[in-house]
Structure formats: structure tokens, C-alpha cells
C-alpha positions as CSV (number, residue, x, y, z in Angstrom):
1,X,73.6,69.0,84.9
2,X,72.4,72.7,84.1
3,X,70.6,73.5,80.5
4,X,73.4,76.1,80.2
5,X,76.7,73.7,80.4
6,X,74.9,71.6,78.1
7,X,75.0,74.3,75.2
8,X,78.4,75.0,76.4
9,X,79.7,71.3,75.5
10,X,78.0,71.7,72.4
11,X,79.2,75.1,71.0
12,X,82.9,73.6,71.9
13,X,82.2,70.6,70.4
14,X,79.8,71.5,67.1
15,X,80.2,75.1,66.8
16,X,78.1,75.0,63.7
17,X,75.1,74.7,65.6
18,X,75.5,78.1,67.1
19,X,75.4,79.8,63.4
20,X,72.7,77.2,61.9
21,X,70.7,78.7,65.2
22,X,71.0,82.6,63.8
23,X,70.3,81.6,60.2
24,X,74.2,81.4,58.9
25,X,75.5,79.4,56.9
26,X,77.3,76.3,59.3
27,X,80.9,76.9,57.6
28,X,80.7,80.7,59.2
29,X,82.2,78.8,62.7
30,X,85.4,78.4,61.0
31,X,85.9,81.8,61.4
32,X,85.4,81.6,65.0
33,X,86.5,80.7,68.2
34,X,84.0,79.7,71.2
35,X,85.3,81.0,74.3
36,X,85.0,83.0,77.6
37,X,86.7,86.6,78.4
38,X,87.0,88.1,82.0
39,X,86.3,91.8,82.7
40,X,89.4,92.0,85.4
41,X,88.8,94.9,87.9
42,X,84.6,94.1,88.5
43,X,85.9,90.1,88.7
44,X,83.4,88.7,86.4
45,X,83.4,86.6,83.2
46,X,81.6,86.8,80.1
47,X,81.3,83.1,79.6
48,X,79.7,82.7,76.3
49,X,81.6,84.7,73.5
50,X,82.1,83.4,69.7
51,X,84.9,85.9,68.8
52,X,86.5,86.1,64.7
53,X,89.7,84.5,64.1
54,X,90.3,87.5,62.5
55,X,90.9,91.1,62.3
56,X,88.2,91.7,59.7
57,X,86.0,94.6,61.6
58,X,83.0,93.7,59.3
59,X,83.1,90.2,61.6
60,X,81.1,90.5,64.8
61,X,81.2,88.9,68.1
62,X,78.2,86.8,69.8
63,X,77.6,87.0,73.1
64,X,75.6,84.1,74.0
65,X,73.4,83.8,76.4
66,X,71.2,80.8,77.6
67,X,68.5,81.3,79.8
68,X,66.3,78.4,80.5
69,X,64.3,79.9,83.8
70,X,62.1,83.3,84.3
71,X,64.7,85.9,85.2
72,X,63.8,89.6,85.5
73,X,67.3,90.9,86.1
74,X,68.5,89.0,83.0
75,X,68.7,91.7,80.5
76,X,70.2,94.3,83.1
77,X,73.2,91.6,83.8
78,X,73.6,91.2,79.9
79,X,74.3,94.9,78.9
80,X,75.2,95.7,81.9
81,X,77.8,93.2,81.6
82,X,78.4,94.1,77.8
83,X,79.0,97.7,78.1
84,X,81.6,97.3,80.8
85,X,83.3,94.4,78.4
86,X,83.1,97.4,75.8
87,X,84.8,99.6,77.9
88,X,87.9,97.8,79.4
89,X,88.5,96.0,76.0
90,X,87.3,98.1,73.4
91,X,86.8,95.3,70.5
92,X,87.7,96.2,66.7
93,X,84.6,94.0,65.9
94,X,81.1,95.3,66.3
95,X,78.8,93.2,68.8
96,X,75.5,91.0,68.8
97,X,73.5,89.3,71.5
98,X,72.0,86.1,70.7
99,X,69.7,84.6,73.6
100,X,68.5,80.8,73.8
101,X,65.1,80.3,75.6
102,X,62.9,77.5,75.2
103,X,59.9,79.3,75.3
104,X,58.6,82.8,74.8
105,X,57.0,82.2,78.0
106,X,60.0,82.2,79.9
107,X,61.5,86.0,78.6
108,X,61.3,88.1,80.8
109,X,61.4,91.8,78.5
110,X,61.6,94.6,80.8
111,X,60.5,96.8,77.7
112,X,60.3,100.2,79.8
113,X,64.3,99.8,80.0
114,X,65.3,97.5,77.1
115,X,62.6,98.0,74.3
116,X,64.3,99.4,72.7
117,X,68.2,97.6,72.3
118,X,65.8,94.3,72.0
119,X,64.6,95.8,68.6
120,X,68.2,96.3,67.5
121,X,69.4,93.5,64.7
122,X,72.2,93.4,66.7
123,X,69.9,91.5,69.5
124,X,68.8,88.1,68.2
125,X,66.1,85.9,70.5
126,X,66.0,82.4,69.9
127,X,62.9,80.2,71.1
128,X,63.6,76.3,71.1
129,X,60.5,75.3,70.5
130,X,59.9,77.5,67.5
131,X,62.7,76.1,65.0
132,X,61.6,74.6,62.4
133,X,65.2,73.8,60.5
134,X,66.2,69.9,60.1
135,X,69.7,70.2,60.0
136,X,71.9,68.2,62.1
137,X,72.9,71.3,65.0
138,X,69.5,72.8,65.5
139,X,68.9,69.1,65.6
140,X,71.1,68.8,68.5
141,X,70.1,71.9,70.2
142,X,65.9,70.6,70.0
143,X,67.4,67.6,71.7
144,X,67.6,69.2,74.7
145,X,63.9,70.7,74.9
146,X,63.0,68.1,73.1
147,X,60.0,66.2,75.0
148,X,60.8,62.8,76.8
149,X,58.6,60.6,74.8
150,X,59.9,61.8,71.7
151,X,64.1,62.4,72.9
152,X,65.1,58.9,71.9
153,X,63.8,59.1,68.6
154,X,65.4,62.2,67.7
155,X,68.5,61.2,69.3
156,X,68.7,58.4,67.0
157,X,67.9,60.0,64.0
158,X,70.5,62.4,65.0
159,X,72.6,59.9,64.8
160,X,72.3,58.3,61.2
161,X,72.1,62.2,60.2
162,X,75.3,62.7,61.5
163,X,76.7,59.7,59.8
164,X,75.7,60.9,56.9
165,X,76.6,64.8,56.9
166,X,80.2,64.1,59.4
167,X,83.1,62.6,57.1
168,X,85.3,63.0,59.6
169,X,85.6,60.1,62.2
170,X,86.6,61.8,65.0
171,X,83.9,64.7,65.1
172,X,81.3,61.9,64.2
173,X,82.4,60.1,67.3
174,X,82.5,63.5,69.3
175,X,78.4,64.3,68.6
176,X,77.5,60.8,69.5
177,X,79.0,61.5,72.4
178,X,77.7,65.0,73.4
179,X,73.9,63.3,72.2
180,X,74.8,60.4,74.9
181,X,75.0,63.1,77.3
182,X,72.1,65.3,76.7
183,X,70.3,61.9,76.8
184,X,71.4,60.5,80.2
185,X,71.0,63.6,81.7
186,X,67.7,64.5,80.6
187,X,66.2,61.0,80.9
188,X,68.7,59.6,83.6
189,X,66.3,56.8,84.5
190,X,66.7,55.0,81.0
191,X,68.1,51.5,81.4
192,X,70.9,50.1,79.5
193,X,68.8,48.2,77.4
194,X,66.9,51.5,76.4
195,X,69.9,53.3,75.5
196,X,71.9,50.7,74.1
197,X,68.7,49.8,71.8
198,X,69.2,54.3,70.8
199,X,72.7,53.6,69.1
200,X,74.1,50.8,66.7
201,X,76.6,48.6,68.8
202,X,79.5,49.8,67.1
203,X,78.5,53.4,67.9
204,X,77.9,52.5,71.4
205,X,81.1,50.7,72.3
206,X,83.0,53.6,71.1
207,X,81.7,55.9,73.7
208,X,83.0,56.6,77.0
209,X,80.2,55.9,79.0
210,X,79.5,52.6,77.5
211,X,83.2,51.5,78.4
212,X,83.0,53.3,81.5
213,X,79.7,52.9,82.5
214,X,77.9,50.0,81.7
215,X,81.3,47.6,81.1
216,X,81.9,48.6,85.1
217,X,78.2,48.2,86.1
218,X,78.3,44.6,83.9
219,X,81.4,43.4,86.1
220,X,79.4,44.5,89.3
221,X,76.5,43.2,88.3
222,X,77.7,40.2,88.6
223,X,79.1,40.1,92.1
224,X,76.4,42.0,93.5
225,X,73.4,41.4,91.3
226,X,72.7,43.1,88.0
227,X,70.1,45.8,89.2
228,X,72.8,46.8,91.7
229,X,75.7,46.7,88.7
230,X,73.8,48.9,86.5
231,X,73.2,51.5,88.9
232,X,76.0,51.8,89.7
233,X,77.3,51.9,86.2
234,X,75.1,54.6,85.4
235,X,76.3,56.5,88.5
236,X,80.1,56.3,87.7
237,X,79.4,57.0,83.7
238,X,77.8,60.4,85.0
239,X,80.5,61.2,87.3
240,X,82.7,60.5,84.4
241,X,81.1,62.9,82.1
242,X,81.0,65.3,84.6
243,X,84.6,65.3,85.3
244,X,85.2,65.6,81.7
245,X,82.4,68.4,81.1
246,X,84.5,70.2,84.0
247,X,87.5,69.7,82.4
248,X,86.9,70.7,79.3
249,X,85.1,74.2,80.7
250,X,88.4,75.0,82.6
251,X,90.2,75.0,79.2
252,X,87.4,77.3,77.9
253,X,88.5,79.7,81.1
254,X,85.3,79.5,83.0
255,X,86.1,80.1,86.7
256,X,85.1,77.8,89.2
257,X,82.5,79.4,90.7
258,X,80.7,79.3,87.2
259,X,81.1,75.8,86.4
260,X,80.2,74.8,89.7
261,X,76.9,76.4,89.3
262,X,76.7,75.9,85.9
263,X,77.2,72.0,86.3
264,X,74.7,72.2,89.9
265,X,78.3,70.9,91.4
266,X,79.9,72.0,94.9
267,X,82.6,73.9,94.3
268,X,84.7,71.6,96.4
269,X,83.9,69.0,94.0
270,X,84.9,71.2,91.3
271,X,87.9,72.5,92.6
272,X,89.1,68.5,93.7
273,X,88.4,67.6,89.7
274,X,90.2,70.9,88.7
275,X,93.5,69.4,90.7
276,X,93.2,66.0,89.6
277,X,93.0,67.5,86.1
278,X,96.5,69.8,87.2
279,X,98.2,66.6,88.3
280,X,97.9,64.7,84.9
């Protein structure tokens, strides 16, 4: 699963993060909606966009950007890509840039061309492994960069945090669940043992891929051998998530084209999950 889906799942699901990321205050998501716009005639897609609920032309919209690999074309794409948006659509709301890297090391500046807008306060950069905040969605967002020895611990302390600063049941159950992810895709060799042992029990069997996943590769386990069970456990808990990630980036209007790369899917695969999704 690519670095860029992942902070696509979480801006849908804890849109709080995004704004905690740029320094705002977390509530400032409710006045926003985390979605995707398509610049018709040049068939392409600005997939990351937080745009205002409202009319207010004081609010701005956020293209997002995350950019977890050296790419020296990046910046042309972006305003390239911006300016043409400007142009067909012609938004009431002034724009901003925010870009997610890891690392300074992997920006790429181009500053004989782009000096110049990067200096703009309408251009935010954001480097990963710079952030010093503790709250719960910059939390989230280290997770990912977040070095293997050291991912389970913050996952679980992510977890009490979010028990803590989440009254609401459901959006509690909904970060557990997006911090399952990140974690069995950045470490997909833990056991279940390893990442049972990263929630409480009753966290754990409210998830997905614990009723999915490791219930299936139990039952297998014990006709074929419980090596064989919880492989294959893990394997259909991943497929799961990934027909849900899919799913819920349709909703979001991503093409498939974009999700299939975004997701590192073939876009038969994609398009067969997109059907299935049609059918129900």
C-alpha cells in the first residue's frame, strides 16, 4: 500500500490531523470537506483538496500533496496542475499548498523556477520527521514514518490517547482501525501474537481485521496447521482492507487509474472491486 493512500484514509477518516499538521486549531476541519476535484477537458484530478463548507472568501482551500520519493517534476505538476484548476473553476476561496515529505532530503526545490511561490505563506512544507507536537493526529501521521522498532509503541500509546481525547465511540473505533492499518502494512511480518499484544482485547475484537483476519486464519489453522492459518489470515485481512481502502477512495471520486497506483494495485483488480462495490 502506497505512503500516499495512507494519508488519504486518514484525512477521510481524522480530518483534524490535516489542520494540527499546519499549526490550526483541530476544530478548523469542521469547516471542511476532504475531497478530490477533476479538471475535465485536460482529464486529470486534483486528488487531495480540503475545500470550506462555506462561502466565506476569507476561508482557503488546501491542496495537499504527499510526496514520499525524490521527484524533480513534482512542483511543475503541482502549479501546473493548480493554475489550470484556477482557470476552469475559478474558486471564491483563495488557495494554499501544503506538501507532506518525510524528510528534507527527499524535496526536490527547483528554486531557479519555483523560489520564489515556495516562499509564498500560501506554500506550506511539512517534514515528518521534524514535528515535535504530541497531539493525537500528528501522532497518527509520525506513525507512518515512524521507525519499525519504535511503531508498536507509538501505536499503542496512540491508542490510550485516543481513548482519552475521542468521546465518541464510533470515531474511537474508526482510528484504531486506520492505526491497524498503517501497522500491518508497514510491519506486515508482525505475528498475531505481536499485534494482538499492541491493542487491549476488547479494542482488538472490534476491528475488522481481527474478525476477518485472524478469526479465518484461527479456523484454518486448525485444519491445515496454525503457521499455514495465520498466514493466510494475514493475507485475506489485507485484501480486506484493501477492498475497503478502494472503496472508500471511489466515494472520495479518485479515478481508477489513481487508486490503482495509489494502492500499487492492477487496475483490473481495482476495477473488479469497484463492480463488486456497484453490485451491493
Amino acid at each position: 500500500m502506497k505512503t500516499d493512500s495512507i494519508f488519504y484514509e486518514l484525512f477521510l477518516t481524522f480530518p483534524e490531523s490535516f489542520f494540527e499538521l499546519i499549526g490550526m486549531d483541530k476544530q478548523e476541519a469542521n469547516n471542511y470537506k476532504f475531497t478530490s476535484r477533476e479538471v475535465k477537458q485536460l482529464a486529470f484530478r486534483l486528488d487531495g483538496l480540503f475545500m470550506p463548507n462555506d462561502s466565506n472568501p476569507a476561508k482557503p482551500f488546501y491542496l495537499v500533496e504527499v510526496q514520499f520519493q525524490p521527484r524533480d517534476e513534482l512542483y511543475y505538476r503541482i502549479f501546473a496542475e493548480l493554475f489550470l484548476y484556477l482557470k476552469q473553476y475559478r474558486p471564491t476561496h483563495p488557495w494554499r499548498v501544503v506538501v507532506i515529505y518525510p524528510s528534507r532530503s527527499i524535496e526536490r526545490e527547483e528554486t531557479h523556477q519555483f523560489g520564489d511561490i515556495l516562499a509564498l505563506e500560501r506554500v506550506e512544507r511539512i517534514y515528518l520527521d521534524e514535528l515535535e507536537s504530541d497531539s493525537l493526529g500528528v501522532g497518527i501521521v509520525k506513525l507512518v514514518v515512524e521507525p519499525e522498532e519504535t511503531a508498536v509503541d507509538l501505536a499503542k500509546s496512540l491508542v490510550e490517547k485516543s481513548k482519552v481525547q475521542l468521546t465518541d465511540a464510533v470515531r474511537q473505533q474508526n482510528i484504531i482501525e486506520l492505526l491497524e492499518t498503517i501497522i500491518v502494512y508497514k510491519l506486515p511480518e508482525k505475528s498475531r501474537e505481536e499485534i494482538t499484544a499492541m491493542f487491549s482485547l476488547g479494542d482488538l475484537k472490534q476491528t475488522r481485521f481481527y474478525r476477518d483476519a485472524f478469526a479465518d486464519g484461527e479456523q484454518i489453522g486448525e485444519q491445515r496447521g496454525e503457521q499455514r492459518g495465520e498466514q493466510r489470515g494475514r493475507e485475506i485481512g489485507q485484501q480486506q482492507t484493501k477492498e475497503e481502502t478502494v472503496a472508500r477512495m471511489l466515494k472520495l471520486g479518485l479515478s481508477l487509474e489513481v487508486i490503482a497506483e495509489s494502492l500499487d494495485l492492477p487496475l483490473s483488480v481495482v476495477q473488479q472491486i469497484a463492480n463488486s462495490a456497484n453490485n451491493n
